[in-house]
C-alpha positions in Angstrom: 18.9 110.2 31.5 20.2 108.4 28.5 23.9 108.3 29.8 22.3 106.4 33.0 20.1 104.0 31.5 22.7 102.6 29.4 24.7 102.3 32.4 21.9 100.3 34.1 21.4 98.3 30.7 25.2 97.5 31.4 25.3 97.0 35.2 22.2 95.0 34.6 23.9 93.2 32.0 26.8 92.1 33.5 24.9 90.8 36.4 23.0 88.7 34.9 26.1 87.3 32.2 28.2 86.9 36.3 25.0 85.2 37.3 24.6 82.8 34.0 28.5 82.2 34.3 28.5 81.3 38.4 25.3 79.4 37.6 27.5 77.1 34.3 30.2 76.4 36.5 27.9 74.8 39.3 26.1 72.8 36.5 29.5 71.8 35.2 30.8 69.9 38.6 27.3 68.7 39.4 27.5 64.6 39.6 26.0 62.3 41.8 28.0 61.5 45.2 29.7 64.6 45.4 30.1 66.1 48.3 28.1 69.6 48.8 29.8 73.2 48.5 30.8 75.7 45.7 32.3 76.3 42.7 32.9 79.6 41.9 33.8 81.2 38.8 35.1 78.9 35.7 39.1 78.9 35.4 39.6 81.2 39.0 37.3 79.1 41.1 37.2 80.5 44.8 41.2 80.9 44.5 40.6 84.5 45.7 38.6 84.4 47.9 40.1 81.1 49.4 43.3 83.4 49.3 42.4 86.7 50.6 40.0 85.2 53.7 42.1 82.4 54.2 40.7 80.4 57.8 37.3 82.9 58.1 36.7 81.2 54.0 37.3 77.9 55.7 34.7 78.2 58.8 32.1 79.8 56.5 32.5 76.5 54.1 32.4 74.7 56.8 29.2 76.4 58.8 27.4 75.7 55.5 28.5 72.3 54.0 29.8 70.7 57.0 33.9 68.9 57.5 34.2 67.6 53.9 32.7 70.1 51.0 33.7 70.5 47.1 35.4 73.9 46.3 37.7 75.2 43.1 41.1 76.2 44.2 44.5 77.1 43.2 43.5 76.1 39.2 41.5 72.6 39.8 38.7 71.5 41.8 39.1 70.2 45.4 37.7 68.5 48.1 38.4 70.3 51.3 38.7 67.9 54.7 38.6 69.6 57.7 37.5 66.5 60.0 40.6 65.8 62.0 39.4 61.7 62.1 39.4 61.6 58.1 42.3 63.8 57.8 45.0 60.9 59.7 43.0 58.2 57.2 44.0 60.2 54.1 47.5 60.8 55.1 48.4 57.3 56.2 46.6 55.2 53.6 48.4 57.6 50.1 49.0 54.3 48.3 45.4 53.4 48.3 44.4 55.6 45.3 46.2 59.2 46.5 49.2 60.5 45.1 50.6 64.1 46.4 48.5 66.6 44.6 50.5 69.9 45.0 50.6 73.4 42.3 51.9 72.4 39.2 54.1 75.3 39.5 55.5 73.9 42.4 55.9 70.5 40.3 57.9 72.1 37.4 60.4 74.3 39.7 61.4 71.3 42.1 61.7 69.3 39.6 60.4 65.8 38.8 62.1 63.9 40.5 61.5 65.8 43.6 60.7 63.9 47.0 57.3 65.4 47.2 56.0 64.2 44.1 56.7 61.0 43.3 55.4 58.0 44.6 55.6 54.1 45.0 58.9 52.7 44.8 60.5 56.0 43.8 59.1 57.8 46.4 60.1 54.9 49.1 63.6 54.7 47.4 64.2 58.7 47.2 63.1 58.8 50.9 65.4 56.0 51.8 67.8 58.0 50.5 66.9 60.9 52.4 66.5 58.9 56.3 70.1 58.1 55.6 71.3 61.3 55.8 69.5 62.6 58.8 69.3 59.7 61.1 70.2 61.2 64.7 73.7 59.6 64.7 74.5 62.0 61.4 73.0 64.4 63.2 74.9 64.0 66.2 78.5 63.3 64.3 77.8 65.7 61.2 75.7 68.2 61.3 75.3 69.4 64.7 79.1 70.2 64.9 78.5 72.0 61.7 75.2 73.8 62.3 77.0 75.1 65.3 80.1 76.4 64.0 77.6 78.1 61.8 75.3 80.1 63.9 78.4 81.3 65.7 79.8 83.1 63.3 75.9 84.2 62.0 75.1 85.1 65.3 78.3 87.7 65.5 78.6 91.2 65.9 74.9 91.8 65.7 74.8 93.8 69.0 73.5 97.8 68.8 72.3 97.1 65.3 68.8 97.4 63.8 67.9 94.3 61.6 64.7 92.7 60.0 64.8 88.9 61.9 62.8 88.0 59.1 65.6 88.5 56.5 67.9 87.3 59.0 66.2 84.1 59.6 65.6 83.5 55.8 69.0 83.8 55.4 70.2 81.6 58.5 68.0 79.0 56.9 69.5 79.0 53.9 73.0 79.0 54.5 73.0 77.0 57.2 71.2 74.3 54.9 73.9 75.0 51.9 76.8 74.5 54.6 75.4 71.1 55.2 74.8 69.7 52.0 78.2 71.7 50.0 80.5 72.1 52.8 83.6 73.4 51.8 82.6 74.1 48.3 79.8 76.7 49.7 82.1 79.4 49.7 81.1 83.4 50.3 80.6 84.1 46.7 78.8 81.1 45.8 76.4 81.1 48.6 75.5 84.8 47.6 74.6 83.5 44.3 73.0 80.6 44.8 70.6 82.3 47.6 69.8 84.8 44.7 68.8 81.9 42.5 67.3 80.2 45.4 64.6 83.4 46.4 63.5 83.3 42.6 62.8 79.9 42.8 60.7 80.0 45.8 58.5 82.7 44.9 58.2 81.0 41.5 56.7 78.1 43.4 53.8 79.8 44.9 52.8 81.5 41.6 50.6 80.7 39.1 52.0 78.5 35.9 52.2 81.0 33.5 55.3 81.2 31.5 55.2 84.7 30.4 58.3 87.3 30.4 58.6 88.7 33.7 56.1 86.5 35.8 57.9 84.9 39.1 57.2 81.8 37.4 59.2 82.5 34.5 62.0 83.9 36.5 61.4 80.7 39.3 62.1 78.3 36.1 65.1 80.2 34.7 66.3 80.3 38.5 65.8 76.4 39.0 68.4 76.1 35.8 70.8 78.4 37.1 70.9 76.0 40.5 70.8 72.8 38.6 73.9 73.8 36.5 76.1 75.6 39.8 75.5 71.6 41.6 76.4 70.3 38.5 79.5 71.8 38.9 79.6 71.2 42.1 79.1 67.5 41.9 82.1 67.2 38.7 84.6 69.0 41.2 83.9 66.8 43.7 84.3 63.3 41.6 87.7 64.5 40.5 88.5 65.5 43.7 90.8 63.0 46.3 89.1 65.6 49.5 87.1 63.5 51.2 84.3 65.3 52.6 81.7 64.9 55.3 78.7 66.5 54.0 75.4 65.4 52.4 76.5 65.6 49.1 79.6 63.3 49.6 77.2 61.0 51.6 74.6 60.9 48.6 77.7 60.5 46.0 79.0 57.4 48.1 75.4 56.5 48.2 76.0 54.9 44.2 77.1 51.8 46.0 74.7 51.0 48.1 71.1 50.3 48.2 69.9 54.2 47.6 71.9 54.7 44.6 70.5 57.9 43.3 71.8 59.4 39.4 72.5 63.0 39.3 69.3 64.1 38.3 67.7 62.7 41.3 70.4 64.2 43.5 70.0 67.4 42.5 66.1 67.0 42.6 66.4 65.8 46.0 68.7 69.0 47.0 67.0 71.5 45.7 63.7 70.3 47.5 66.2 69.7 50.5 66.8 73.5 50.8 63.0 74.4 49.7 61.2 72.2 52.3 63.7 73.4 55.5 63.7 77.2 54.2 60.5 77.7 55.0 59.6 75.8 58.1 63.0 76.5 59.8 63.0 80.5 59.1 59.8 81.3 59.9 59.3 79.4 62.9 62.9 81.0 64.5 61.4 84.8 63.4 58.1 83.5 65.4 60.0 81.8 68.2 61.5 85.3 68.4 58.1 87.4 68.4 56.4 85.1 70.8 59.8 85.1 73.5 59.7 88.8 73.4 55.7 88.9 73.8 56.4 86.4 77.1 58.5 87.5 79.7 57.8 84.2 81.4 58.8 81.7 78.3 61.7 83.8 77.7 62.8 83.5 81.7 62.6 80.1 81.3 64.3 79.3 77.9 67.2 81.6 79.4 67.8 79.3 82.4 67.4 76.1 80.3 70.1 77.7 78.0 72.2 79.2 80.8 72.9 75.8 82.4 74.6 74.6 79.3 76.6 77.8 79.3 77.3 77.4 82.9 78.9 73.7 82.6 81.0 74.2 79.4 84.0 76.5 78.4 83.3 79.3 76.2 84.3 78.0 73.2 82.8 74.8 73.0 80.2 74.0 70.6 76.9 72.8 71.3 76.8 68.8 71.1 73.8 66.4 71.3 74.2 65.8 75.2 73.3 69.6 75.2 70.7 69.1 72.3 68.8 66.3 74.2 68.8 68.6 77.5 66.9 71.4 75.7 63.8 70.0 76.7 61.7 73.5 77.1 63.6 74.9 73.7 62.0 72.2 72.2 58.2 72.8 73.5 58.7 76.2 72.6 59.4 75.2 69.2 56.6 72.9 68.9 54.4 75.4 70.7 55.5 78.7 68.0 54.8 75.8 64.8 51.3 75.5 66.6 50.0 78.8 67.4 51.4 80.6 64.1 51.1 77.4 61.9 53.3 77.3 59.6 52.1 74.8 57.5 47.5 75.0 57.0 47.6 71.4 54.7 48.6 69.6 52.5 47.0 68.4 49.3 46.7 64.9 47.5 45.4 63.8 44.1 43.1 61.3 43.3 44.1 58.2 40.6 41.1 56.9 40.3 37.2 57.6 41.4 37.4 57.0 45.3 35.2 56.9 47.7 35.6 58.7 50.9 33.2 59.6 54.0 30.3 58.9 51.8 30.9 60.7 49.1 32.6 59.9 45.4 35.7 61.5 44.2 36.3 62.1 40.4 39.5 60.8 39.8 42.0 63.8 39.3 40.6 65.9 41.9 42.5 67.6 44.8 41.8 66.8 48.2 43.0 69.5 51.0 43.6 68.0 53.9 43.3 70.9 55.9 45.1 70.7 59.2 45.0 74.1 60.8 41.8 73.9 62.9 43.5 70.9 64.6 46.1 73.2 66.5 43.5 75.1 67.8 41.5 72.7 69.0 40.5 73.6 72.6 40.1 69.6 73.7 44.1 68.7 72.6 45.1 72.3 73.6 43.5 74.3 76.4 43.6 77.7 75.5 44.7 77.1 72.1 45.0 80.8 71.4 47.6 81.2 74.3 51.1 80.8 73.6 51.6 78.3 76.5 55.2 76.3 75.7 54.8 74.1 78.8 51.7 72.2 77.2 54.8 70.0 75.4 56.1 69.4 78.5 54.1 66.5 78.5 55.2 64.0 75.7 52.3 62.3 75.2 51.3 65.5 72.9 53.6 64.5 70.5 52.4 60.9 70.0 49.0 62.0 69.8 47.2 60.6 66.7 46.1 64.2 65.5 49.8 65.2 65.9 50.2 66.4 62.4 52.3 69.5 63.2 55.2 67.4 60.7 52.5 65.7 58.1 51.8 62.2 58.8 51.8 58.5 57.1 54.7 57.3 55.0 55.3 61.5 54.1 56.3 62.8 58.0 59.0 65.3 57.6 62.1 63.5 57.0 64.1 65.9 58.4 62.1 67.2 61.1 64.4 67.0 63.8 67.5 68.3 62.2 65.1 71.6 61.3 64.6 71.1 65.4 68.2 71.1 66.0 69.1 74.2 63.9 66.4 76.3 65.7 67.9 75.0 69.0 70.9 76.1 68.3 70.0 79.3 66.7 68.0 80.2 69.8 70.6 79.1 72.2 72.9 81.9 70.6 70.5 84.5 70.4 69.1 84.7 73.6 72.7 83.9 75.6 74.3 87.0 73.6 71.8 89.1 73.0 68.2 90.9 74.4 66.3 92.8 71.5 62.8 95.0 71.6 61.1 95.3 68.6 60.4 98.5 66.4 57.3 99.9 64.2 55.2 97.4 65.3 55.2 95.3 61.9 51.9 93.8 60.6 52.0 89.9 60.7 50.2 87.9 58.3 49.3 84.1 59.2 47.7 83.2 55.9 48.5 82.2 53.3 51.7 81.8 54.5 52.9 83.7 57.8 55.6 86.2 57.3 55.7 90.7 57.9 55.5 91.9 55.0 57.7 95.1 55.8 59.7 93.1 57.7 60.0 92.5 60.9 62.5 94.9 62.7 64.6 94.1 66.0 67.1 96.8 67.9 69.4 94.4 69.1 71.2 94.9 72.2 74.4 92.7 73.6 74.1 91.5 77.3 71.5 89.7 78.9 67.8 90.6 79.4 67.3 93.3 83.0 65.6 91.1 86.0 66.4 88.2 85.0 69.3 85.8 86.7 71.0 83.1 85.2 71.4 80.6 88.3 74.4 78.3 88.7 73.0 77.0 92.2 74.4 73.2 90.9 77.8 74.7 90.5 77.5 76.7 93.9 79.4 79.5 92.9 79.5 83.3 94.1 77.6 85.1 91.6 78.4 88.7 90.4 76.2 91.4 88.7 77.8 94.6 87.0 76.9 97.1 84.7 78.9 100.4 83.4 75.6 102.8 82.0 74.4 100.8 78.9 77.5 98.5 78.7 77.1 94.8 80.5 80.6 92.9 81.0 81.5 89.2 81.0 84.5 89.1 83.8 85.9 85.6 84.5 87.0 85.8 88.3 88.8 82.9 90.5 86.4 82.0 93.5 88.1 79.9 96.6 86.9 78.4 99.5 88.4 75.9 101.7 87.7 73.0 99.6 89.1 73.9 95.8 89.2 76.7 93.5 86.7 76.8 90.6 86.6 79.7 87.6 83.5 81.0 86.7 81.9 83.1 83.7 79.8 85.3 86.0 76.5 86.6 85.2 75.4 90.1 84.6 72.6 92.5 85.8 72.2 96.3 85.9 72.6 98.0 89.2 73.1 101.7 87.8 73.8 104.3 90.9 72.4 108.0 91.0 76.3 109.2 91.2 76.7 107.6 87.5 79.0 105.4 89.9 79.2 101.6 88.9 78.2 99.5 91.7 77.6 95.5 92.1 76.7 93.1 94.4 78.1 89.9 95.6 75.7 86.9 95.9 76.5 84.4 98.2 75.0 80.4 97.8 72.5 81.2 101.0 70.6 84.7 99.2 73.3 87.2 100.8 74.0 90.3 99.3 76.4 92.9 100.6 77.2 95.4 98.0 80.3 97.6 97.2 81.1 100.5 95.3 83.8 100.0 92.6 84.5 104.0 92.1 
């Protein structure tokens, strides 16, 4: 009896000390003009359970408190906005009081001169800087020739292999990014290193600041100086150097005489949160592209005949080039479409400067605001059937112009380089599915929240040759049309076709047609639906 009424002294106890401490923490942040909602516990706030609950935290907030309530997360009291109206007025009007307001973690590990969180002049400079390099003509005369010649060799000898399209991606993303900005200079060895460096420094990042021995944020700091000092190197070999070189880096070193003269410091600042902000989005929108193709017969039909076209008018070794890119009109809804339904990005957050009044209500100056933006993209009145993956929706471009558009951010900080992240997943996805079809094994857990990714991993069994049932047309080439298969083995034949007018060479398409007697048959498709078939053996 004794040992169990000290334990309900202590239960008791402890309830009451949780109660007094909850009760403190309300009483702290209580000022007139605030808007209603929570605080949570002192220092932690509702971090966890902001963390662990993720959107079902959000609705209850919102169910109670309404589109704009006060919460305590991620280390400093916020204001969540969750009214789509009010979210577009925060984002275009940051000068008016609003400065970006993200993790000081992040802050430290990007660096301080990084594009995300400066402001004003620097900020307008710095992104000057930045449009310069991925204006659609570099696009078109830079980097798509060498985003190309990239995923080629990526993209090779992948067939009858298991991998995990997560790391795959992550690495794609990466090195693809690296090619661009280093060039020449990122060589094998360097580019294993500096991804080490680099996977340290993102998870350093999204951790709290705590500079302890062994914390990723320790090891995300130490990992930020070990990239700083290889493009420090990198930049002295390339003043010394008579190469000239057509990459980012030579573009932002030429830069010194002209307008968006940037010093080293802010070079490297603006690299390093180059290769963070296109990691992420780039990555885990191809492993999701992937996951929702394979989930939809009927997208992936169509992204196959959109790709097979291009296939079907060039020669095999030519390289994708920015006619092609502009005609990927459905690759491009299905990108916007996977960015929707899984979205990548939930918000972003701003600081205030000063006290600021907003919807009504009075924000302390140094508060957060969250600008929530994941409840837009499923909102069933700018997307019927939001929870569908429906690709053709962005067939319309009017969707893309919409003022609650905020897939990319909005105001003076849209993605820079949102549409040479587009262009990389193009192309990425234009190589996959043209070389290879896939399944996918274990059935990995997804998570959407707080960031999406698998956490085991997402595993593919590749497999070389095109997907079973589905034909690649060439009906605007008019060509005779074969279909072969040998067991599990699918061939590419190139075979002269003639008819009385000319004589054309074709890449033919494949399709299985396996015969009791193990025999390998085929059939040949005539322009008007005929098909006679043959035996070969």
């Amino acid at each position: 009896m004794a040992v169990l009424a000290v334990v309900f002294v202590v239960v008791l106890g402890l309830y009451f000390c949780s109660a007094a401490l909850l009760r403190w923490n309300e009483l702290r942040y209580r000022r007139k003009g605030l808007p209603p909602g929570t605080m949570g516990w002192p220092v932690f706030g509702e971090t966890t359970e902001f963390l662990k609950q993720g959107p079902t935290f959000m609705k209850n907030q919102r169910a109670r408190y309404g589109n704009f309530f006060k919460s305590h997360i991620l280390g400093c009291p916020t204001v969540v906005s969750m009214d789509p109206e009010l979210n577009r007025y925060i984002l275009m009007n940051e000068a008016k009081g609003l400065v970006p307001g993200y993790p000081q973690s992040m802050l430290d590990i990007l660096g301080k001169c990084n594009i995300a969180a400066v402001h004003g002049s620097t900020h307008k400079y710095m992104r000057g800087a930045l449009l310069s390099l991925v204006n659609p003509t570099m696009i078109r005369d830079q980097f798509l020739p060498t985003i190309d010649e990239f995923m080629r060799s990526h993209l090779s000898n992948w067939d009858n292999q298991l991998i995990d399209i997560q790391q795959k991606t992550k690495e794609m993303a990466f090195l693809s990014s690296l090619k661009q900005i280093a060039g020449s200079a990122s060589s094998t060895s360097m580019s294993q290193v500096f991804m080490s460096e680099f996977f340290k420094l993102v998870l350093g990042t999204i951790s709290l600041p705590i500079d302890l021995p062994g914390t990723n944020y320790r090891h995300g700091f130490q990992a930020r100086k070990n990239i700083v000092n290889i493009l420090r190197r990198i930049i002295e070999e390339r003043r010394v150097s008579q190469d000239r070189e057509h990459d980012m880096l030579a573009c932002l070193l030429r830069a010194e005489e002209t307008k968006h003269k940037l010093n080293d410091e802010e070079i490297i600042d603006l690299i390093i949160t180059f290769l963070y902000s296109g990691y992420e989005t780039v990555s885990t929108t191809s492993m999701m592209a992937v996951k929702y193709l394979h989930d939809h017969p009927q997208a992936l039909n169509e992204l196959i005949k959109e790709h097979s076209e291009i296939t079907a008018r060039k020669k095999p070794d030519d390289p994708i080039n920015w006619a092609d890119f502009k005609s990927m009109r459905f690759t491009r809804a299905v990108i916007l479409e996977t960015s929707r339904l899984a979205t990548i990005v939930n918000g972003v957050l701003r600081k205030t400067t000063r006290d600021m009044e907003i919807n009504g209500f009075v924000i302390p100056k140094g508060w957060r605001i969250y600008v929530y933006t994941r409840e837009v993209n499923y909102d069933p009145y700018m997307y019927p059937d939001p929870f569908i993956f429906n690709p053709w929706r962005w067939m319309d471009k009017c969707l893309e112009t919409h003022n609650y558009f905020l897939l990319f951010g909005g105001g003076t900080r849209q993605c820079p380089g949102k549409e040479l992240g587009i262009a990389e997943i193009s192309t990425f996805l234009h190589y996959f599915v043209t070389r290879y079809r896939w399944e996918e094994v274990g059935g990995d857990k997804l998570v959407k929240f707080p960031r999406v990714e698998a956490p085991n991993g997402l595993r593919l069994r590749i497999l070389s040759g095109i997907w079973p049932g589905i034909e690649m047309t060439q009906d605007d080439l008019d060509l005779h049309r074969w279909f072969v298969v040998d067991g599990d083995s699918v061939y590419s034949l190139e075979m002269k076709l003639e008819n009385s007018k000319s004589e054309k060479m074709a890449r033919l398409n494949m399709q299985c047609l396996l015969l009791a007697d193990d025999g390998v048959s085929c059939w040949l498709s005539g322009g008007h639906g005929s098909r006679p078939t043959m035996d070969l053996f």
